[in-house]
C-alpha positions in Angstrom: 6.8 7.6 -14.8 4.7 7.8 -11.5 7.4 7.2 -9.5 8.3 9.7 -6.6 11.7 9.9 -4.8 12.4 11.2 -1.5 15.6 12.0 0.4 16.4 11.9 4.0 19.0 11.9 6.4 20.3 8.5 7.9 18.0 9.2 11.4 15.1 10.0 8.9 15.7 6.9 6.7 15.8 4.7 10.2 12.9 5.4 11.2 10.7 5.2 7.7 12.1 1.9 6.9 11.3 0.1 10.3 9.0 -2.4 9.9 5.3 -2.3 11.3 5.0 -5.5 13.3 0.8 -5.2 12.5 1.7 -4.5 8.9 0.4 -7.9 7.6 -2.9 -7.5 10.0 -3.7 -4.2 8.8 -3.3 -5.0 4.8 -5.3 -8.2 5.4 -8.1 -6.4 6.8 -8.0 -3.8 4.0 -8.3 -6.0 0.9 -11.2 -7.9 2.8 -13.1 -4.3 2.9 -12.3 -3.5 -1.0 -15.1 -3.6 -3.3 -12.5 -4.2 -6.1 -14.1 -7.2 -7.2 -17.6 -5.4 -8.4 -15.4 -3.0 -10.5 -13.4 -6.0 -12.6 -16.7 -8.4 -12.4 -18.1 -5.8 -15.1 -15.5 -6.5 -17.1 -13.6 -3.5 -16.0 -9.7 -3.7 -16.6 -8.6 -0.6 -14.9 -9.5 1.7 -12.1 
């Protein structure tokens, strides 16, 4: 099902789930640099 599950301790869990304060930045900046739209403007549906 594609789905992955990972166990860690309570200190380990702490500091994976903090979040990134540049998070929104960062993801921004990424979908502006994909080249997803050439792939699905040749009628594409999936990667």
């Amino acid at each position: 099902d594609q789905h992955e599950i990972c166990f860690v301790g309570d200190k380990g869990f702490r500091e994976l789930s903090k979040v990134d304060p540049k998070a929104d930045e960062l993801i921004r900046k990424e979908i502006e640099q994909d080249n997803s739209v050439s792939w699905f403007k040749d009628g594409k549906k999936k990667v």
